[in-house]
C-alpha positions as CSV (number, residue, x, y, z in Angstrom):
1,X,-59.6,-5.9,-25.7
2,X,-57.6,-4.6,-22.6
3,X,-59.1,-3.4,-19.4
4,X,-57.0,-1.4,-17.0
5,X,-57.7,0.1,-13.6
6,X,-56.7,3.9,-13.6
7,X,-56.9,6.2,-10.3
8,X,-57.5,9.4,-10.4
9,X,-54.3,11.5,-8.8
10,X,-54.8,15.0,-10.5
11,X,-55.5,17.4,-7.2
12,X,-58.3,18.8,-9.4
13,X,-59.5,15.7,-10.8
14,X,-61.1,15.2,-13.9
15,X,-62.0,18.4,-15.4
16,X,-62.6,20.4,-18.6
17,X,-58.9,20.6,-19.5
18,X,-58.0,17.2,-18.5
19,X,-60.8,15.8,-20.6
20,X,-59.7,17.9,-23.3
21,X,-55.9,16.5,-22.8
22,X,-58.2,12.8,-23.2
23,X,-60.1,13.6,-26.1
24,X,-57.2,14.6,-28.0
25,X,-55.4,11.9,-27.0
26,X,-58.4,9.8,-28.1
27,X,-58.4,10.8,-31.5
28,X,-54.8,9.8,-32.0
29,X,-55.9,6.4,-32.3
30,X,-58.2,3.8,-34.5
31,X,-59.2,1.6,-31.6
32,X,-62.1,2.4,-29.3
33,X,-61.4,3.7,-25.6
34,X,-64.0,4.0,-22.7
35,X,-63.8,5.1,-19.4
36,X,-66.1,2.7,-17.2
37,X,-67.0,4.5,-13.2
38,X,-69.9,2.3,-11.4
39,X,-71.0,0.8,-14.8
40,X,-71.6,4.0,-16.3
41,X,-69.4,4.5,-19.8
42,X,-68.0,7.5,-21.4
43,X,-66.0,7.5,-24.6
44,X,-62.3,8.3,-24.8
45,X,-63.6,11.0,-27.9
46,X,-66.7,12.5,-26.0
47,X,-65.5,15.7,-23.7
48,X,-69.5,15.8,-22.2
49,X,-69.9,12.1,-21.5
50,X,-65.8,12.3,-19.5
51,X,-66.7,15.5,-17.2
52,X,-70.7,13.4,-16.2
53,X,-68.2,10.5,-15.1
54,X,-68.1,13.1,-12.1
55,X,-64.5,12.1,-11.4
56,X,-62.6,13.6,-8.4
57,X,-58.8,12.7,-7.4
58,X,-59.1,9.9,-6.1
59,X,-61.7,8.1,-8.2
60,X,-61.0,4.5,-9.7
61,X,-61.8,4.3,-13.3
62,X,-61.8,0.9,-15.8
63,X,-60.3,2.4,-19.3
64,X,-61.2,0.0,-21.9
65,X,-59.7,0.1,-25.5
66,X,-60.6,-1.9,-28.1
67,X,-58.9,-2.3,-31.8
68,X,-56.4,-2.4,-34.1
69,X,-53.5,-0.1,-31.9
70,X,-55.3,-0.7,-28.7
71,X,-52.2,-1.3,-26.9
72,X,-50.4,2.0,-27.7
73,X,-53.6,3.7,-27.1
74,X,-53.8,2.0,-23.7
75,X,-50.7,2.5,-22.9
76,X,-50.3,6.3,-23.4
77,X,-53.7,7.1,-21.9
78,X,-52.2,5.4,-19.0
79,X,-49.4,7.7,-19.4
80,X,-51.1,10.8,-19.4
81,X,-53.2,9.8,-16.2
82,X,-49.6,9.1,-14.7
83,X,-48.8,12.6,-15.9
84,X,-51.6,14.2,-14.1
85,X,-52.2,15.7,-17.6
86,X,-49.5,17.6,-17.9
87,X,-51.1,19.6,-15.5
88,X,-49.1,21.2,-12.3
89,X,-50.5,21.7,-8.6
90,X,-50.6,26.0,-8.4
């Protein structure tokens, strides 16, 4: 199992597209991934359980993945956080 710390840097946060951008990236992968804020979990597949994290910039989240390609799937949702998304400030 490996259990990262992840900020929040997006300006808008974490938000309907982002989560999107997460979900997809979610169901690249075998292993499971779940975002942990205050000991409340959302999974890395699960759009409505991401956006009730309540997520700001800012916020520190605990991404767990679990399984089979759990590194890649670490690594690259790590990524995309890095990435804001793919997202640009308007």
């Amino acid at each position: 199992m490996i259990n990262r710390a992840i900020i929040v840097t997006n300006p808008r946060g974490l938000h309907a597209r982002s989560a999107s951008a997460i979900v997809k990236l979610g169901q690249t992968f075998e292993s499971s991934i779940k975002f942990e804020k205050d000991g409340r979990f959302a999974g890395g597949r699960n759009i409505m359980e991401l956006l009730l994290l309540e997520a700001p910039k800012g916020t520190s989240l605990v991404l767990h993945c679990e399984g089979p390609d759990e590194e890649q799937a670490a690594r690259e949702m790590i990524d995309l956080f890095a990435r804001n998304f793919g997202e640009t400030e308007t």
